[in-house]
TORDO-531134 format. One line per 5 residues: number of its first residue (from 1); for each residue x, y, z of C-alpha. Coordinates in Angstrom, 1 decimal. Layout:
N
NUM	X:Y:Z  ...
***
This chain:
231
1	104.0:41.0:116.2  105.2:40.2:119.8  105.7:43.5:121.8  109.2:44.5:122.6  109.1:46.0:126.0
6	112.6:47.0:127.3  112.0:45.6:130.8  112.0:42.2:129.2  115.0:42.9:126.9  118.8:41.5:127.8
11	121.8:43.5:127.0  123.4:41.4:124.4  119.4:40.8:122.5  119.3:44.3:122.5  122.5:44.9:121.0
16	122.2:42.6:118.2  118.4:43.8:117.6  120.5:47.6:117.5  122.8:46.4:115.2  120.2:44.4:112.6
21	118.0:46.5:111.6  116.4:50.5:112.4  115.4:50.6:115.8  112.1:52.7:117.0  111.9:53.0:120.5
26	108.4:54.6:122.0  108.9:57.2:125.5  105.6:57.2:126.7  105.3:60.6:128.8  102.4:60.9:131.2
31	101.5:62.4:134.2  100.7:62.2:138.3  97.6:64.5:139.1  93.8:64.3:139.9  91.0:62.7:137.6
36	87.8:63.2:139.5  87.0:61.0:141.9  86.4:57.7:140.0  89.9:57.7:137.9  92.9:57.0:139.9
41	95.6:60.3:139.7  97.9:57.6:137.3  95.1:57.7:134.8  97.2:59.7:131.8  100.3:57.2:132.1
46	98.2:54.7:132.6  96.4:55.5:129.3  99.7:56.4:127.2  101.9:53.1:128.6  99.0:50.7:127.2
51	98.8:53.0:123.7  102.8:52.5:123.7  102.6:49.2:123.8  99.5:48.5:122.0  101.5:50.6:119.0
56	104.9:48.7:119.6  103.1:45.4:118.8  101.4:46.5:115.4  104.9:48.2:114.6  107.6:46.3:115.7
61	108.8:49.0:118.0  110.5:48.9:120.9  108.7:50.8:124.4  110.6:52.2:127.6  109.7:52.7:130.4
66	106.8:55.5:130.9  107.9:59.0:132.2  105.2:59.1:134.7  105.9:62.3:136.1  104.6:66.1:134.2
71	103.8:69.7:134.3  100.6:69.5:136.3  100.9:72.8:138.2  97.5:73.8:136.3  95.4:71.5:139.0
76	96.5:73.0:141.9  95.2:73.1:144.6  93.9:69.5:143.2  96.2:66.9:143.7  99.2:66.5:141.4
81	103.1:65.5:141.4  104.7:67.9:139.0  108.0:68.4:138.0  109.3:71.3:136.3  108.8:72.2:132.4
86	112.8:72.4:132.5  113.4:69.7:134.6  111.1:67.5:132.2  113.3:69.1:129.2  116.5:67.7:130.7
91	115.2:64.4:131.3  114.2:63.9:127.7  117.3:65.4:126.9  119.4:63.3:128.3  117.4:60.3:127.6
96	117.7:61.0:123.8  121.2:62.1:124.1  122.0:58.2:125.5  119.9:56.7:123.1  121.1:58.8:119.8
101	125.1:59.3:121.0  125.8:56.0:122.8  123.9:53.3:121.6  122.9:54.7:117.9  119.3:54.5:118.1
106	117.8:56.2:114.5  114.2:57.1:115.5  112.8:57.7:118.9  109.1:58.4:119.2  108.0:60.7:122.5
111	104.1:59.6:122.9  102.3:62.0:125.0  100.0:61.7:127.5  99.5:64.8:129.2  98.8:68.4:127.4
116	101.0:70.2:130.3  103.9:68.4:128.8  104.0:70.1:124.9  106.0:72.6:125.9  108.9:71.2:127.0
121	108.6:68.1:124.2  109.0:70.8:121.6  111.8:72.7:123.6  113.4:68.7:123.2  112.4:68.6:120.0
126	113.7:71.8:118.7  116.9:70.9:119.6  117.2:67.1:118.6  116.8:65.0:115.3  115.8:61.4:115.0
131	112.5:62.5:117.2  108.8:62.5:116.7  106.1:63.7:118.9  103.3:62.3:119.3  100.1:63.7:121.6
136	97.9:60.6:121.7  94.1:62.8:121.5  95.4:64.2:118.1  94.5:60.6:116.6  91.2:60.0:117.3
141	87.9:62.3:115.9  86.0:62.4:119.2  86.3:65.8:121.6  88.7:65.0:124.1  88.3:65.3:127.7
146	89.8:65.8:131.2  87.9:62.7:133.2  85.0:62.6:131.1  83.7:60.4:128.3  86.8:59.6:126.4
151	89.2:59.6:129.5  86.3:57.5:131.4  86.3:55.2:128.8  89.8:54.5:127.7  90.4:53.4:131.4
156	87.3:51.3:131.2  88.8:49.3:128.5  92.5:48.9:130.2  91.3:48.9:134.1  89.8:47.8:136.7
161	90.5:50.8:138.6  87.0:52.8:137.7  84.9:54.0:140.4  81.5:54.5:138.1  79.2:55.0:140.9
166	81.6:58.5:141.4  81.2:59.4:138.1  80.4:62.8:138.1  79.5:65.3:135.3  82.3:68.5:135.1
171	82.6:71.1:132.9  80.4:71.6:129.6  81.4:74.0:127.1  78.5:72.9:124.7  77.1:76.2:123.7
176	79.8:78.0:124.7  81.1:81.2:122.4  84.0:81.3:120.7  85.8:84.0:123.4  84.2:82.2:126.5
181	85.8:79.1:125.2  89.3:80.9:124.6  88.9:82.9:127.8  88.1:78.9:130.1  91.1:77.1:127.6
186	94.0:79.8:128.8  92.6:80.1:132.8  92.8:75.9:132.7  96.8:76.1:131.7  97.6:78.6:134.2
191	99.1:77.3:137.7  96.3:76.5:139.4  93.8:77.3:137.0  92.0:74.3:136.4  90.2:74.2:139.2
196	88.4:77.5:138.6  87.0:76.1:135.2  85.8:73.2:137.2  85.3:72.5:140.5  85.3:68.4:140.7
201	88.6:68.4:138.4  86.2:67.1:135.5  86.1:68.5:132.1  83.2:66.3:130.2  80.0:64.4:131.7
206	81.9:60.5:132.0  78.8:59.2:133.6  77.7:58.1:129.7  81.6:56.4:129.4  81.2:52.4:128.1
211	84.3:50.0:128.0  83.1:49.2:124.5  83.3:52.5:123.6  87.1:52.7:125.2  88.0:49.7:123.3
216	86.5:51.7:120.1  89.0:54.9:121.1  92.2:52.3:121.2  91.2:50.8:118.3  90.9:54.0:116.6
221	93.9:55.7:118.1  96.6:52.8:117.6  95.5:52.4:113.8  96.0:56.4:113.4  99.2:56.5:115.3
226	100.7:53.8:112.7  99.9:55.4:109.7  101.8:58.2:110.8  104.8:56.6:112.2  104.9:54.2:108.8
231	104.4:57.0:106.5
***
């Protein structure tokens, strides 16, 4: 299927695609903070906008633009760009509210990129019918990372952007217990938490991270993703 990417939509294609048949329309939502030092700070939009579009062409769904802004207080004093869990509420609010009251869309999908953002999705999501969420990492069986293996490797297979000589190993909780792990998981969430889990802003060992094995992740993710959204 050809992708159907808003930016290259016109108003009165649109409105005759509205009006012909159930619309799906993907929000990507990812977010603006650090990735180590050989990911660039876009990495988790970067990731979610080529999932969103990589799902809009098996589907025949419809992508906006990505949301590139999230809640990213936890990796202070790292670099980030955060907004507000409220002020990320009333965005998607008032995104869905235009696409469901005004132009009648049926089914909006919000595809998540960024585990600081749940909270205010589901606040959305709470309030609002016609919409799915999505957290990308839930469709895919390997351990997911912050800058390590999976991360690492996902932007291997989109970018070009990957700095592998900087590749440096973070945090391991191999061999962890179960209250250590609960007792790092709730410190990394906190504002400016993450950073006391792990001091390079890595959570994983990426120096192992393949392109092959990023183009594996996609494959697997994007496969998952529409079985759910088609069942």
């Amino acid at each position: 299927m050809k992708v159907m990417n808003i930016n290259d939509l016109y108003d009165p294609e649109f409105r005759k695609l509205i009006k012909s048949k159930k619309i799906t329309v993907i929000i990507p939502v990812g977010s603006i903070e650090q990735h180590g030092a050989h990911l660039p700070i876009s990495t988790d939009s970067d990731i979610v906008t080529e999932i969103a579009l990589r799902l809009a062409k098996k589907c025949g769904f419809i992508v906006f633009p990505t949301i590139s802004y999230g809640v990213s207080f936890e990796h202070n004093p790292l670099f980030n760009v955060s907004v507000k869990e409220q002020h990320l509420k009333l965005i998607l609010a008032d995104i869905i509210d235009s696409l469901v009251g005004d132009q009648h869309i049926k089914k909006i999908i919000i595809l998540n990129g960024h585990h600081g953002n749940l909270r205010a999705i589901d606040i959305v999501m709470a309030n609002v019918k016609r919409v799915s969420k999505l957290s990308y990492w839930h469709f895919m069986k390997h351990e997911f990372d912050h800058a390590g293996f999976v991360e690492t490797s996902l932007m291997l297979a989109i970018s070009n952007k990957v700095k592998m000589k900087k590749a440096k190993k973070g945090l391991i909780t191999k061999g962890l217990n179960e209250n250590e792990l609960e007792r790092i998981s709730k410190l990394s969430t906190k504002t400016g938490g993450f950073p006391k889990v792990t001091k390079n802003g890595v959570w994983g060992d990426p120096t192992g991270a393949t392109k092959k094995d990023g183009q594996r992740f996609l494959s697997e993710i994007v496969r998952n993703l529409a079985k759910e959204c088609q069942s």
